[in-house]
C-alpha angles and dihedrals in degrees: 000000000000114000113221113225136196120182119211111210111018102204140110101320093037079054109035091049122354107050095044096043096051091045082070095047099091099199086063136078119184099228098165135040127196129203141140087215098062086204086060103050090046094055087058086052103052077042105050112003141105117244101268092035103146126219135224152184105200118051089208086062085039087056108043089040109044119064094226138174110188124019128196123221104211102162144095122310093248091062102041094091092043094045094033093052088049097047089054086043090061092044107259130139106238139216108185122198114242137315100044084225149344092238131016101236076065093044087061098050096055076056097037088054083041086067108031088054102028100227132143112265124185132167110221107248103148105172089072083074085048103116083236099062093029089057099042089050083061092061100048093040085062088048096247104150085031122213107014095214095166135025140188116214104197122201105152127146127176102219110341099119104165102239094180130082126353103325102109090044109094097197095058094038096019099218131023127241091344091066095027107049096353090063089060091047088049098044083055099050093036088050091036093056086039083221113138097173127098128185106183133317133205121217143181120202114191125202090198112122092031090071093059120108120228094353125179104256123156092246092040138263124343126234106232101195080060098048097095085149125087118255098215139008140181140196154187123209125192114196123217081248092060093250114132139215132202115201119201122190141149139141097217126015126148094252134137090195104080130170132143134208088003136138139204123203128210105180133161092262098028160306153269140205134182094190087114103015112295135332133183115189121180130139128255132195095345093315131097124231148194120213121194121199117216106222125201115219134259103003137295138313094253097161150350084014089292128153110222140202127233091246085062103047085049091062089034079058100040096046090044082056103062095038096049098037094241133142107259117239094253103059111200099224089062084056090051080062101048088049086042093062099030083051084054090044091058084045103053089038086064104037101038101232141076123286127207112222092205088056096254 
């Protein structure tokens, strides 16, 4: 069977990830392309589609026209709910970009539109499929470390504030590097610790480097009148169990310690880092130990002797989904979670308290 694709928003991230990932799926053929920029959506075409692939403007005119199975959501934060429900409406399976939401009341109904309609959703968190994190799940699956009672979510760069697009436009994302990078390093600890309930949380975003004027950045300078997004932001999460999380993320601190969609374990019988490629540490007869895993690059052989990319095992995983009828590997109501407590984070930051995500 050949699943028929359209891809709604054909910019950096459809791109970057999704086109040239599903070119190499061979039970799928991109047939539509979305994009408010027509140039855009007919490059993707001559890229990516089949021969009598069809363009469009408006994703409502992509939907009723085009016989599609599976449809991509490739846009800003602010449109993912809107574009997501309709896609399931029109009976499409759907893989949205992260986050999941800008808010959680859209996250749910991205859910809500998933039952009433019976369609696959997933949520695109790819470094879940890297061999780091795939191997690392294993161990805390067969209960290696034990009980995972605290958690560190990294999500740290140096000077990589992203200058193009919408991504320093609130009201399109609506938040900066927490919703943006912090939201891969959360979805990690939080699947890694296999602990989906959050009881309140506490957070700080700072508005600090985005002031500055001129200021060294590896895509250039920031406009600072355009920076309405904070530049860092921490937080503390406290889950229903008693375990804890601490979430790191920023675009630009003046930092020297830098790492990015990485976790680090603390559990009764041991713990696990990814800060130089992955550690295990325990104790054993009376003695502590260190284990390195040795890693290979750049993913694992998955067929024809091919390497592949985590991008690629992600849509490997996501089409075998849908043809198969099994749940995908993001399940959405896990990135309902992640919205839910970077929504509470935003909020503490404003009002200065702690805020219950269950509503205490």
């Amino acid at each position: 069977m050949t699943l028929k694709v359209g891809i709604i928003g054909c910019g950096g991230i459809a791109n970057g990830k999704h086109m040239p990932s599903l070119s190499k799926v061979k039970e799928v053929e991109m047939v539509a392309f979305c994009d408010l920029i027509v140039e855009r959506a007919e490059k993707a075409k001559s890229d990516y589609g089949t021969e009598s692939a069809k363009v469009y403007t408006d994703f409502k005119e992509m939907l009723a026209d085009s016989d599609l199975d599976v449809v991509h959501v490739c846009t800003p934060n602010s449109s993912h709910s809107e574009l997501t429900v309709a896609a399931l409406e029109a009976d499409c399976h759907v893989m949205c970009e992260k986050p999941m939401a800008k808010t959680s009341k859209e996250a749910k109904a991205m859910i809500e539109a998933a039952n009433r309609t019976g369609k696959k959703l997933t949520i695109g968190y790819q470094n879940r499929f890297r061999t780091d994190s795939r191997y690392l799940h294993e161990v805390c699956e067969d209960g290696e470390l034990g009980n995972i009672y605290f958690g560190k979510a990294h999500a740290i760069r140096r000077r990589a504030v992203p200058t193009w697009g919408v991504f320093l436009d609130e009201e399109a994302q609506g938040g900066g590097p927490l919703i943006d990078i912090g939201t891969h390093a959360l979805d990690l600890t939080l699947w890694m610790m296999d602990n989906y309930k959050p009881k309140f949380v506490v957070g700080k975003a700072y508005h600090e480097l985005s002031k500055t004027e001129n200021a060294a950045n590896a895509w250039g300078p920031w406009d600072p009148s355009k920076f309405t997004v904070e530049d860092s932001a921490f937080g503390y999460i406290v889950m229903e169990n008693g375990a804890s999380i601490f979430l790191e993320s920023s675009w630009a601190l003046n930092s020297l310690d830098v790492k990015e969609a990485k976790t680090s374990l603390y559990g009764s019988k041991g713990g696990a880092d990814m800060d130089n490629g992955l550690t295990i540490n325990g104790e054993s007869r009376g003695l502590l130990y260190e284990k390195q895993i040795e890693l290979e690059t750049g993913g694992v052989a998955f067929y024809d002797g091919e390497t592949q990319s985590p991008e690629l095992l992600e849509a490997h995983s996501w089409v075998q989904a849908i043809l198969n009828d099994t749940e995908p590997v993001v399940k959405p109501e896990q990135a309902l979670v992640v919205t839910e407590i970077l929504e509470a984070l935003y909020e503490s930051s404003t009002t200065g308290k702690p805020v219950y995500i269950k509503g205490e």
